[in-house]
N, CA, C and O atoms as a CHARMM CRD file, in Angstrom:
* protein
*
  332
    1    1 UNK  N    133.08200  56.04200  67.69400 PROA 1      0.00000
    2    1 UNK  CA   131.97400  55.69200  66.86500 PROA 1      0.00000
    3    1 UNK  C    130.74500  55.33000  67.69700 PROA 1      0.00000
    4    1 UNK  O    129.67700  55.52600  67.11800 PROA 1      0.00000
    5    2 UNK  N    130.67400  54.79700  69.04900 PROA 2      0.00000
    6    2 UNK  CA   130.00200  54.04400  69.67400 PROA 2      0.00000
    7    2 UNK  C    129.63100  55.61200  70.26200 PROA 2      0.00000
    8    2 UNK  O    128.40600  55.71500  70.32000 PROA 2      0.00000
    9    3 UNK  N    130.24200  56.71900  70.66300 PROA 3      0.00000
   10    3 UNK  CA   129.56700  57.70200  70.98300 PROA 3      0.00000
   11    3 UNK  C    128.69000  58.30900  70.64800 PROA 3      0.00000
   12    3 UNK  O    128.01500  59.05400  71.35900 PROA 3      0.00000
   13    4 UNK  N    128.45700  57.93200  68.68100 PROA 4      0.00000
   14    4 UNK  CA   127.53700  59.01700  67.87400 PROA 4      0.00000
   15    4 UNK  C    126.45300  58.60200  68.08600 PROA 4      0.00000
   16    4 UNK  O    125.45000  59.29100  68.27200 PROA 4      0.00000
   17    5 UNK  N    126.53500  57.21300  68.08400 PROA 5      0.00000
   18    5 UNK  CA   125.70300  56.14500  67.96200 PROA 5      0.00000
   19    5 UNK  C    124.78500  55.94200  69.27300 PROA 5      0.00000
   20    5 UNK  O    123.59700  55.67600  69.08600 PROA 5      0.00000
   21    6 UNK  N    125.13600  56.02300  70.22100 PROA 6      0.00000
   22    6 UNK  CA   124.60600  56.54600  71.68500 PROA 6      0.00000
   23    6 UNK  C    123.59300  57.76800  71.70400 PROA 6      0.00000
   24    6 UNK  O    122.37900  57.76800  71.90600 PROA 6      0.00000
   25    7 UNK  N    124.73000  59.12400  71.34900 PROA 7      0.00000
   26    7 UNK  CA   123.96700  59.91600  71.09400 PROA 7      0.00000
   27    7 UNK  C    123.03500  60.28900  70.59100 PROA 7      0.00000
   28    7 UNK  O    122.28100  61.11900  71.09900 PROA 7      0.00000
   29    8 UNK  N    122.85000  59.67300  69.29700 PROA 8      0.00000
   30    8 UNK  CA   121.67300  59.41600  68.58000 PROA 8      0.00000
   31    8 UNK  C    120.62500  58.73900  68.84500 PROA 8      0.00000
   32    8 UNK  O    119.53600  59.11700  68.41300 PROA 8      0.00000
   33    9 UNK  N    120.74800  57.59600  69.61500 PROA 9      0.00000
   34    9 UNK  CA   119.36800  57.16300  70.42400 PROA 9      0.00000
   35    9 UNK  C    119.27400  57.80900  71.70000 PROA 9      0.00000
   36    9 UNK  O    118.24900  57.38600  72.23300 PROA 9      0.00000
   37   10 UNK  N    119.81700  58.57800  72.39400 PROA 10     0.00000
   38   10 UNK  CA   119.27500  59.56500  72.99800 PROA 10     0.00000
   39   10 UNK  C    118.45200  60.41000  73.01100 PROA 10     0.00000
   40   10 UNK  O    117.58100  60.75500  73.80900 PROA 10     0.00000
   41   11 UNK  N    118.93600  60.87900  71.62500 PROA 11     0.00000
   42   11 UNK  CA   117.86700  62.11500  70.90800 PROA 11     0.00000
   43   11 UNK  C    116.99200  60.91700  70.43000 PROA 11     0.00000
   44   11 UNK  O    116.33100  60.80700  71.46300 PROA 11     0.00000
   45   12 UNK  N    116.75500  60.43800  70.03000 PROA 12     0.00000
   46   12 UNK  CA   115.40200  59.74000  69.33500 PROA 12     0.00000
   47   12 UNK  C    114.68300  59.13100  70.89000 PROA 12     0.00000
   48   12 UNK  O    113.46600  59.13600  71.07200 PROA 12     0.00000
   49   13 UNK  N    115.31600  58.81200  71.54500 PROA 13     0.00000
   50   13 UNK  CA   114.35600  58.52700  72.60000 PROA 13     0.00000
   51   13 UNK  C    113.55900  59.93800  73.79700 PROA 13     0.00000
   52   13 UNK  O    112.65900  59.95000  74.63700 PROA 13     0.00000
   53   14 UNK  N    114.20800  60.61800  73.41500 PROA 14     0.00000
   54   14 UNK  CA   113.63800  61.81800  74.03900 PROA 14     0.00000
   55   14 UNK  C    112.93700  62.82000  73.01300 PROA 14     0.00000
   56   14 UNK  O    112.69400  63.97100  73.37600 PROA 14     0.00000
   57   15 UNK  N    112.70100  62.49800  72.07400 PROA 15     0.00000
   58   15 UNK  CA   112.16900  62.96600  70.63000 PROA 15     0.00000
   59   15 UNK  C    110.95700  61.87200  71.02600 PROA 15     0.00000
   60   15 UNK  O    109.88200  62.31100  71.43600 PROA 15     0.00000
   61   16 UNK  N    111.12200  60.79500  70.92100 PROA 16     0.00000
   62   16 UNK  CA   109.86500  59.72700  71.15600 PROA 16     0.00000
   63   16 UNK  C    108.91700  60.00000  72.29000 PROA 16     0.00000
   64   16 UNK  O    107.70200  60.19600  72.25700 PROA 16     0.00000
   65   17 UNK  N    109.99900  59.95700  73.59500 PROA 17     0.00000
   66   17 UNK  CA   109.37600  60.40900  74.94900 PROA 17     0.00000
   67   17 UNK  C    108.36600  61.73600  74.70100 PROA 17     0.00000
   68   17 UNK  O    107.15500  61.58300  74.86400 PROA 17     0.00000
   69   18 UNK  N    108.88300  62.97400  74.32300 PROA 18     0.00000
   70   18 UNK  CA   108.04100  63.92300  74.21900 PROA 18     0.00000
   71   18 UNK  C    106.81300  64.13300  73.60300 PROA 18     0.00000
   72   18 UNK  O    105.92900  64.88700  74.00900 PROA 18     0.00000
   73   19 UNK  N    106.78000  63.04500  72.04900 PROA 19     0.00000
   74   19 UNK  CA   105.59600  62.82100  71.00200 PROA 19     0.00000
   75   19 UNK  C    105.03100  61.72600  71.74000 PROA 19     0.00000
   76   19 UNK  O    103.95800  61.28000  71.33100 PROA 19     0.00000
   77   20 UNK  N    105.55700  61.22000  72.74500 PROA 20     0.00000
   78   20 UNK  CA   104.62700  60.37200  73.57400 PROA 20     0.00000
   79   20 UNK  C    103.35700  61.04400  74.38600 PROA 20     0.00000
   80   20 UNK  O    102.15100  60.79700  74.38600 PROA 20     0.00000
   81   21 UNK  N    104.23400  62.07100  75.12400 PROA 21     0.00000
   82   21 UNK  CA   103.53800  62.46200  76.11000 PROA 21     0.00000
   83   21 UNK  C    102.79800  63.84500  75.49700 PROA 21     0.00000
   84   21 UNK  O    102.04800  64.48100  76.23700 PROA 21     0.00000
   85   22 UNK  N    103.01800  64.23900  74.24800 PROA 22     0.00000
   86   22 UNK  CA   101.96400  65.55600  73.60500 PROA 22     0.00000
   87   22 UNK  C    101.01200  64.60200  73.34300 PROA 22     0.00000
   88   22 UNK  O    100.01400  65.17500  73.78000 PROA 22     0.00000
   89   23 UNK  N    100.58700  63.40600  72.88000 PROA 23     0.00000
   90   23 UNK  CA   100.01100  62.74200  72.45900 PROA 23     0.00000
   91   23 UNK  C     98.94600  62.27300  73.88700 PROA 23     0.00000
   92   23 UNK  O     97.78900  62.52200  74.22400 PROA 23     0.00000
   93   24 UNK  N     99.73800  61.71700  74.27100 PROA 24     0.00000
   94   24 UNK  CA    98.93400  61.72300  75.93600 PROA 24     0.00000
   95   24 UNK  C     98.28700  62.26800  76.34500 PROA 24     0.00000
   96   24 UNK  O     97.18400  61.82700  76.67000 PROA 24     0.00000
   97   25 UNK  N     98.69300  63.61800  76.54600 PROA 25     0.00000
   98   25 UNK  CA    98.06900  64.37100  77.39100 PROA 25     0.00000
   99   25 UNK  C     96.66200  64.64500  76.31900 PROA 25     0.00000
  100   25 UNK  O     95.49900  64.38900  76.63100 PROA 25     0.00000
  101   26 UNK  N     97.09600  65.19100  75.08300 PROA 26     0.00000
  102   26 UNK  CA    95.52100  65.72100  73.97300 PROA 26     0.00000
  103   26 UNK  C     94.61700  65.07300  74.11200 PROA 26     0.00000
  104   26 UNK  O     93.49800  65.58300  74.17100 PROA 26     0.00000
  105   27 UNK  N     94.84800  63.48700  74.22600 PROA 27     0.00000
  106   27 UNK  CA    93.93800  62.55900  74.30700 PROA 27     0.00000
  107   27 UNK  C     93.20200  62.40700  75.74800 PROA 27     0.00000
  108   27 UNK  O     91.98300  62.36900  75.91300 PROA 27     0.00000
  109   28 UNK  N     93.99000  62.34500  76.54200 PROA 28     0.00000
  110   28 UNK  CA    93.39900  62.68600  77.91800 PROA 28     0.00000
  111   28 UNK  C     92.68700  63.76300  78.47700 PROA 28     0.00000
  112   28 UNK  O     91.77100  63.79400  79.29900 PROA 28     0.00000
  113   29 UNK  N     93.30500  64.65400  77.85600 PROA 29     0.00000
  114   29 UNK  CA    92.11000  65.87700  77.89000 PROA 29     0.00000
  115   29 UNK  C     90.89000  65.81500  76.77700 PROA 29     0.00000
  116   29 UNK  O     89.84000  66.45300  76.85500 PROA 29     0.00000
  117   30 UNK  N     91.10000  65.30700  76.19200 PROA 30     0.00000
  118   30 UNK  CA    89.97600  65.19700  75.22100 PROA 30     0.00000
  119   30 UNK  C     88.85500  64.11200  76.05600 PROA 30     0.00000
  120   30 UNK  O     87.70700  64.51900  76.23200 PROA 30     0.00000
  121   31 UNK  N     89.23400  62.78600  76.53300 PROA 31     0.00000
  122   31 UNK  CA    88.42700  62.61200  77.33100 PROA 31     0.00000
  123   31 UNK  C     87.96100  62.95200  78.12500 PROA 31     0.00000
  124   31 UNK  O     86.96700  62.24800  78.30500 PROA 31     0.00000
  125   32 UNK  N     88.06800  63.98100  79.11400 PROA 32     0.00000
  126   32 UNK  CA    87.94800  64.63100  79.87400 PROA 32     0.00000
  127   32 UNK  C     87.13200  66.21500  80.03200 PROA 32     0.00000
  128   32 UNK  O     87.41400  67.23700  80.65700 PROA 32     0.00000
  129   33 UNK  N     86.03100  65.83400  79.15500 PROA 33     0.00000
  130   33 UNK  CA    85.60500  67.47500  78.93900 PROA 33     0.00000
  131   33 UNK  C     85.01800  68.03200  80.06000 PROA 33     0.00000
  132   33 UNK  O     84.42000  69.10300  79.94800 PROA 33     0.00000
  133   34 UNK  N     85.09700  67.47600  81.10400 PROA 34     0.00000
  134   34 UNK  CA    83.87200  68.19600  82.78100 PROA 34     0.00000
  135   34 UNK  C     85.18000  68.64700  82.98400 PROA 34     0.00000
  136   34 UNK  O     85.02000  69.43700  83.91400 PROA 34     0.00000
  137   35 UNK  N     86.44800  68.65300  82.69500 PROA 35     0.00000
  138   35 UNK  CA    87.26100  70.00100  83.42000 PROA 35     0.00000
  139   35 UNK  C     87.10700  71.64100  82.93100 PROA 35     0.00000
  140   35 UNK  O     87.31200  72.70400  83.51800 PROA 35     0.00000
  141   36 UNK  N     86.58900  71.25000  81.40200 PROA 36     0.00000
  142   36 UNK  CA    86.57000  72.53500  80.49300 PROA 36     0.00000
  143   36 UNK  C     85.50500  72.72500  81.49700 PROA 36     0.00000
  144   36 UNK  O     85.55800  73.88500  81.90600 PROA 36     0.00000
  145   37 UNK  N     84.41900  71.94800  82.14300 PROA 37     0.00000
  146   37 UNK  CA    83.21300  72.51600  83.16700 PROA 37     0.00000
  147   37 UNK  C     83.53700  73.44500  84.19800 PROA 37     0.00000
  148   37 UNK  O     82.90300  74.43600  84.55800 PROA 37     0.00000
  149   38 UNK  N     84.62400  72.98000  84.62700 PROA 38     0.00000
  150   38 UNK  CA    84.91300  73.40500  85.99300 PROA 38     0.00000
  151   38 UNK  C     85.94500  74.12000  85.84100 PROA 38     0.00000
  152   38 UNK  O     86.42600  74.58300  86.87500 PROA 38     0.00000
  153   39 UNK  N     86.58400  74.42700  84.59500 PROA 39     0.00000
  154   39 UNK  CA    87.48300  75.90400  84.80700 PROA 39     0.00000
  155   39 UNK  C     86.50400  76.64200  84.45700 PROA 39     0.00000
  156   39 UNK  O     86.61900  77.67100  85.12200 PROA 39     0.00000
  157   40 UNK  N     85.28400  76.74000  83.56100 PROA 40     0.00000
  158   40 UNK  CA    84.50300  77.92200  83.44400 PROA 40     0.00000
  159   40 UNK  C     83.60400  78.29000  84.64500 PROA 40     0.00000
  160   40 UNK  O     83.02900  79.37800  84.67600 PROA 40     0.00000
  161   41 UNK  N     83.46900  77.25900  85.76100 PROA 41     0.00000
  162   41 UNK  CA    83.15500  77.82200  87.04900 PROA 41     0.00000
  163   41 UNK  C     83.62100  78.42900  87.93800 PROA 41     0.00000
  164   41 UNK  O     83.05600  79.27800  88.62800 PROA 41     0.00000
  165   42 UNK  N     85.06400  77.92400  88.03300 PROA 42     0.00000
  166   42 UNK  CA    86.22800  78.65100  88.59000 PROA 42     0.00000
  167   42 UNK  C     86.35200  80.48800  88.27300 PROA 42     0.00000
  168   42 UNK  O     86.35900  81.40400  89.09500 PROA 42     0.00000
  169   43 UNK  N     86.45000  80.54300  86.60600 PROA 43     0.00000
  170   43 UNK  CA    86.28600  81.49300  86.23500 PROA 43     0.00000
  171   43 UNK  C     85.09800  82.56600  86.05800 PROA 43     0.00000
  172   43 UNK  O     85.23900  83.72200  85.65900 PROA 43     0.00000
  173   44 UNK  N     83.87600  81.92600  86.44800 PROA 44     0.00000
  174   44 UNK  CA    81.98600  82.51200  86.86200 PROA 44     0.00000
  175   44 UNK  C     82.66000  82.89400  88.30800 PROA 44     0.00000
  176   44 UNK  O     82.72500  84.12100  88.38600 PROA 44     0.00000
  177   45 UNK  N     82.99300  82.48500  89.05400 PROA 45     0.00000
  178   45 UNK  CA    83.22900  82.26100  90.75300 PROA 45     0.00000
  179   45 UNK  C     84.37400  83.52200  90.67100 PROA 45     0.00000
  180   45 UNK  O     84.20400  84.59900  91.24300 PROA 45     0.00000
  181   46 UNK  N     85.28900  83.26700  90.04700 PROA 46     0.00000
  182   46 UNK  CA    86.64600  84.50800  90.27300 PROA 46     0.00000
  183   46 UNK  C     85.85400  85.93000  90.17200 PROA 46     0.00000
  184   46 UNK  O     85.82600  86.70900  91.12500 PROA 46     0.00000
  185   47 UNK  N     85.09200  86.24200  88.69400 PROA 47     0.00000
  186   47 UNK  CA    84.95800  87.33400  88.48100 PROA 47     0.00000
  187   47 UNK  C     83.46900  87.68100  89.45900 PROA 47     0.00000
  188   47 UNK  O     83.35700  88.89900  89.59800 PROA 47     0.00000
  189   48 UNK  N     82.60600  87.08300  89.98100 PROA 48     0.00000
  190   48 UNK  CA    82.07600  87.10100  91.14300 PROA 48     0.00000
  191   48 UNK  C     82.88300  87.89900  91.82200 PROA 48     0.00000
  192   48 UNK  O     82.89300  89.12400  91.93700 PROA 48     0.00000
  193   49 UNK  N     83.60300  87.01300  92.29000 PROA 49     0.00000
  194   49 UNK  CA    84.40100  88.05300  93.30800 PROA 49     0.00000
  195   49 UNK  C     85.30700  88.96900  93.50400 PROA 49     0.00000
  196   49 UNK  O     85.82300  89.47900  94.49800 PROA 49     0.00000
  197   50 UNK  N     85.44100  89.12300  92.00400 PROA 50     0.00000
  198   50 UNK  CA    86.04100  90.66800  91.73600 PROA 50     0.00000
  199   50 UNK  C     84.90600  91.83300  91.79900 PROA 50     0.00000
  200   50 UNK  O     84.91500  92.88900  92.43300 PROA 50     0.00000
  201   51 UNK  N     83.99100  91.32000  90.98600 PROA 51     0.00000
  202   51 UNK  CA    82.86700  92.44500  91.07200 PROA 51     0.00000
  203   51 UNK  C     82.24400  92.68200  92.45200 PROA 51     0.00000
  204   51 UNK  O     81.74700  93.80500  92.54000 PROA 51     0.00000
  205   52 UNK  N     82.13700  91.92800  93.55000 PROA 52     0.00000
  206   52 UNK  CA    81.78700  92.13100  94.48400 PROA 52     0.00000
  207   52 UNK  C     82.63100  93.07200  95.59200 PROA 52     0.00000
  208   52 UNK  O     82.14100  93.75300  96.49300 PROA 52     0.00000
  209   53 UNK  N     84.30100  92.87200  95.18800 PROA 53     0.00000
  210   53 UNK  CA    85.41300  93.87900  95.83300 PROA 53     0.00000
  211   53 UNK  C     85.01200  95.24700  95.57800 PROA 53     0.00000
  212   53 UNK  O     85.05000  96.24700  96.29500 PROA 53     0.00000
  213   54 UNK  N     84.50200  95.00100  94.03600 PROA 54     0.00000
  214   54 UNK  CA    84.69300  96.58800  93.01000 PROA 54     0.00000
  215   54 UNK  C     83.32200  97.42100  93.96900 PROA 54     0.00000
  216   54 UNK  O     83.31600  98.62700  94.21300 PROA 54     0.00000
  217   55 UNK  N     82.39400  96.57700  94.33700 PROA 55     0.00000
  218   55 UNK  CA    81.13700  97.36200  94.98200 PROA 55     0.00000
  219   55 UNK  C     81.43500  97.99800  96.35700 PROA 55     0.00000
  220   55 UNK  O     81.21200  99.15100  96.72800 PROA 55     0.00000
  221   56 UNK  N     81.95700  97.02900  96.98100 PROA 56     0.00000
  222   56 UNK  CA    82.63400  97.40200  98.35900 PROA 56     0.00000
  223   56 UNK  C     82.72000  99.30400  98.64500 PROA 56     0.00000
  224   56 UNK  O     82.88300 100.19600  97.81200 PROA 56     0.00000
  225   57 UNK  N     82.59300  99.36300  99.67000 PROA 57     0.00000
  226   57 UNK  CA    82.45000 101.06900  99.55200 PROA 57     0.00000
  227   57 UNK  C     84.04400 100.88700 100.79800 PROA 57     0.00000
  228   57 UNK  O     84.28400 100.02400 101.64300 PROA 57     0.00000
  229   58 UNK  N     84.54500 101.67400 100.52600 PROA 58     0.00000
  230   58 UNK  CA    86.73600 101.90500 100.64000 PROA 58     0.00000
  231   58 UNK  C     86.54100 103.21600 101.35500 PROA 58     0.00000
  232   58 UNK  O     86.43600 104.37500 100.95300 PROA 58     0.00000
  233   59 UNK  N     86.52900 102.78400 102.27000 PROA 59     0.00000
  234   59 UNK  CA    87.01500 103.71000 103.49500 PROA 59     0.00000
  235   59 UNK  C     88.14600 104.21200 103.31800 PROA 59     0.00000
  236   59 UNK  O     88.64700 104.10100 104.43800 PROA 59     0.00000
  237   60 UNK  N     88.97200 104.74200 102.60400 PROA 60     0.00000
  238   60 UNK  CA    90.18400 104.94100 102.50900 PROA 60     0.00000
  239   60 UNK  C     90.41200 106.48600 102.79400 PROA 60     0.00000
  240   60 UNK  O     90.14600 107.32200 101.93100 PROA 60     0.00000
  241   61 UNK  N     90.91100 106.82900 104.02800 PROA 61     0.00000
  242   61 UNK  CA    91.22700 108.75600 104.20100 PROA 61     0.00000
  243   61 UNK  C     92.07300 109.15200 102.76900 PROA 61     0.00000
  244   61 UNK  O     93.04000 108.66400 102.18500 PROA 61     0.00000
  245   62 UNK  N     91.39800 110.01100 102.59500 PROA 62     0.00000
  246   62 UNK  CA    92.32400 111.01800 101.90500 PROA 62     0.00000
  247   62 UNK  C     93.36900 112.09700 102.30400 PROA 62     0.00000
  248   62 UNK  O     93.10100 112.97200 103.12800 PROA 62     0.00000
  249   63 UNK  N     94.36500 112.01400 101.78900 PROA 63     0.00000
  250   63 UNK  CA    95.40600 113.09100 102.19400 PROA 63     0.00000
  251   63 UNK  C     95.03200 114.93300 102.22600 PROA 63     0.00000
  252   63 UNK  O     94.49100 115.58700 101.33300 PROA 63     0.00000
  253   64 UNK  N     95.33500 115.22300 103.03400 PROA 64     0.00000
  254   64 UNK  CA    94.56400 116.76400 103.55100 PROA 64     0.00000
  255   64 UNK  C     95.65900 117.48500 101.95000 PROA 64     0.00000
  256   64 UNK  O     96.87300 117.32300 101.82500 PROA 64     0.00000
  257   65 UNK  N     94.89900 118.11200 101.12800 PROA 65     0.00000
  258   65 UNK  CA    95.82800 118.74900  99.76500 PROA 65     0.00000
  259   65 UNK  C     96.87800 119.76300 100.75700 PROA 65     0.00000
  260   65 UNK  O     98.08900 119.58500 100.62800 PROA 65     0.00000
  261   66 UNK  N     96.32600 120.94900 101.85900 PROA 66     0.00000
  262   66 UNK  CA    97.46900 121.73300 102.20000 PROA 66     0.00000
  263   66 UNK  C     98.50600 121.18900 103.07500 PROA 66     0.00000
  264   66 UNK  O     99.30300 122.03200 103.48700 PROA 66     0.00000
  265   67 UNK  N     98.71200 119.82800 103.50800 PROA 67     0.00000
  266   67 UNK  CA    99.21600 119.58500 104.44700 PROA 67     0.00000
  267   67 UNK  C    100.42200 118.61400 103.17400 PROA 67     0.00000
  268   67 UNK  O    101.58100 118.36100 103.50200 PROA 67     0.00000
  269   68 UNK  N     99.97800 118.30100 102.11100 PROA 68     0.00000
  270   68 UNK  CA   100.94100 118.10600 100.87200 PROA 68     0.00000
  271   68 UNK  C    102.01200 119.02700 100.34900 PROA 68     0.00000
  272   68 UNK  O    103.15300 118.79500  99.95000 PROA 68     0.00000
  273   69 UNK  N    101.08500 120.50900 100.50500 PROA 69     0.00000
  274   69 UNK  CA   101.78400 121.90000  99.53200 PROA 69     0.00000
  275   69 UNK  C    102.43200 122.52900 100.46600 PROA 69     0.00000
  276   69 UNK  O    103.05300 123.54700 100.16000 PROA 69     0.00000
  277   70 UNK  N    102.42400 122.10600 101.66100 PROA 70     0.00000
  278   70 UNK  CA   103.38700 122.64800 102.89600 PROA 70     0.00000
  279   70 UNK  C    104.24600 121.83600 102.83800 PROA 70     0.00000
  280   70 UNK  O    105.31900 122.28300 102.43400 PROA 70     0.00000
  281   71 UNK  N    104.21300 120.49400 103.15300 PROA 71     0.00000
  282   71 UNK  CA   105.63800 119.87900 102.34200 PROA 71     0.00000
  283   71 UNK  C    106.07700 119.89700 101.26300 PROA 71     0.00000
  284   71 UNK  O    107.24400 119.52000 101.37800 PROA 71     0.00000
  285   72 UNK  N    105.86200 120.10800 100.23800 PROA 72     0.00000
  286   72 UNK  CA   106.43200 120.32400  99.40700 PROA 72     0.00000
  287   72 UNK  C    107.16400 121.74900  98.95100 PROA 72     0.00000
  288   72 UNK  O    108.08400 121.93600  98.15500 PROA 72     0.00000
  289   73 UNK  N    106.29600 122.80300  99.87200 PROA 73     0.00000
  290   73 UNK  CA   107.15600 124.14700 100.26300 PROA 73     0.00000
  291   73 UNK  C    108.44400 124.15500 100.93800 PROA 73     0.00000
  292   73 UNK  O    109.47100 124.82000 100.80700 PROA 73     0.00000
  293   74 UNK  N    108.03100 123.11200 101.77700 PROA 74     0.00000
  294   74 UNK  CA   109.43800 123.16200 103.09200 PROA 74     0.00000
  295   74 UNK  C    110.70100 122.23400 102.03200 PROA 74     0.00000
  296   74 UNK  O    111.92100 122.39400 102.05800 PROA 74     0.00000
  297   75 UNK  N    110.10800 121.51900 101.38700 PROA 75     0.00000
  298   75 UNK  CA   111.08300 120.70300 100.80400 PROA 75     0.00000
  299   75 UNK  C    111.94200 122.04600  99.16700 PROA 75     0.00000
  300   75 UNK  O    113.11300 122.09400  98.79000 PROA 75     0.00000
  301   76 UNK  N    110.91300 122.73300  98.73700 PROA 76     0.00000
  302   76 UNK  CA   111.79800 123.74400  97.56100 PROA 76     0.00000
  303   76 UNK  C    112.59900 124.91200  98.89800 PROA 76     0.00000
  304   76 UNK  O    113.82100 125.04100  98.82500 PROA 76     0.00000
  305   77 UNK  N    112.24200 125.27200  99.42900 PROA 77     0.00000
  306   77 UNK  CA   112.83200 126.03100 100.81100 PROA 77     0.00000
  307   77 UNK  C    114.15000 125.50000 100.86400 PROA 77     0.00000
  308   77 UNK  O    115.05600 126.26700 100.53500 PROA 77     0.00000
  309   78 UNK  N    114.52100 124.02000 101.31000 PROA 78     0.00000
  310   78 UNK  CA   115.51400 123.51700 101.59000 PROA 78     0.00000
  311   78 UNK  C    116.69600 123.49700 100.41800 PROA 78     0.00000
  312   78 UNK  O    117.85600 123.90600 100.37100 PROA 78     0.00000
  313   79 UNK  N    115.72300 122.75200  99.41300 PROA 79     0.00000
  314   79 UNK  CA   116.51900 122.58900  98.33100 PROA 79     0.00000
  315   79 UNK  C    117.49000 123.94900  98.17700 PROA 79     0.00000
  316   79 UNK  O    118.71600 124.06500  98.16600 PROA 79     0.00000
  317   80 UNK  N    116.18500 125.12500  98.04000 PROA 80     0.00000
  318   80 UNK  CA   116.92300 126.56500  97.12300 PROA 80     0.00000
  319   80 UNK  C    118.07100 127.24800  98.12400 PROA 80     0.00000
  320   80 UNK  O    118.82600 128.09700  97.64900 PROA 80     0.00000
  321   81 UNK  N    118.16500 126.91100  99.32500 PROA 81     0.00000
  322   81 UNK  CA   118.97500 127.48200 100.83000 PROA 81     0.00000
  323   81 UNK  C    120.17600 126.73400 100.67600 PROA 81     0.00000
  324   81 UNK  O    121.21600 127.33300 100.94800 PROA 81     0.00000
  325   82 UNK  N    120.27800 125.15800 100.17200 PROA 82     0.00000
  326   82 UNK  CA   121.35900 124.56500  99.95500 PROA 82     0.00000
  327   82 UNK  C    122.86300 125.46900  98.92400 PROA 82     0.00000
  328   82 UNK  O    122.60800 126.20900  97.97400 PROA 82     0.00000
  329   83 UNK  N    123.74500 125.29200  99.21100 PROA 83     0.00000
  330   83 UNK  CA   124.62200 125.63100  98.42100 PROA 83     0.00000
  331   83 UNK  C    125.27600 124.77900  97.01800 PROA 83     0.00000
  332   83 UNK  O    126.16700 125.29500  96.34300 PROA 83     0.00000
């Protein structure tokens, strides 16, 4: 009997604990509106510096196309020679 009875203020105290701390926190953020400031700077600042990657000019070589279709010749070659 003393077990149910346990159990049950368990759950009510961790039922309490949690409506404690949703409660907490809303209110604390509610005081707190210069963070809503400073994630929308965070987020001015991020996409800054995405758009500034996107301008970047990308040196990147390109793959020679016949030096692709020759491997990929040598590779149906192999395949079709297999038994």
């Amino acid at each position: 009997m003393k077990q149910k009875q346990l159990f049950k203020y368990v759950i009510a105290g961790i039922l309490a604990f949690s409506l404690f701390s949703a409660i907490y926190v809303n209110l604390d953020a509610a005081a707190q509106p210069e963070c809503a400031k400073t994630a929308s700077d965070i987020q001015q600042a991020t996409e800054a510096v995405i758009v500034e990657e996107e301008n970047q000019d990308r040196n990147l070589p390109i793959p020679d196309v016949t030096l692709i279709s020759r491997i990929l010749d040598l590779a149906q070659r192999v395949v079709s020679h297999t038994p």
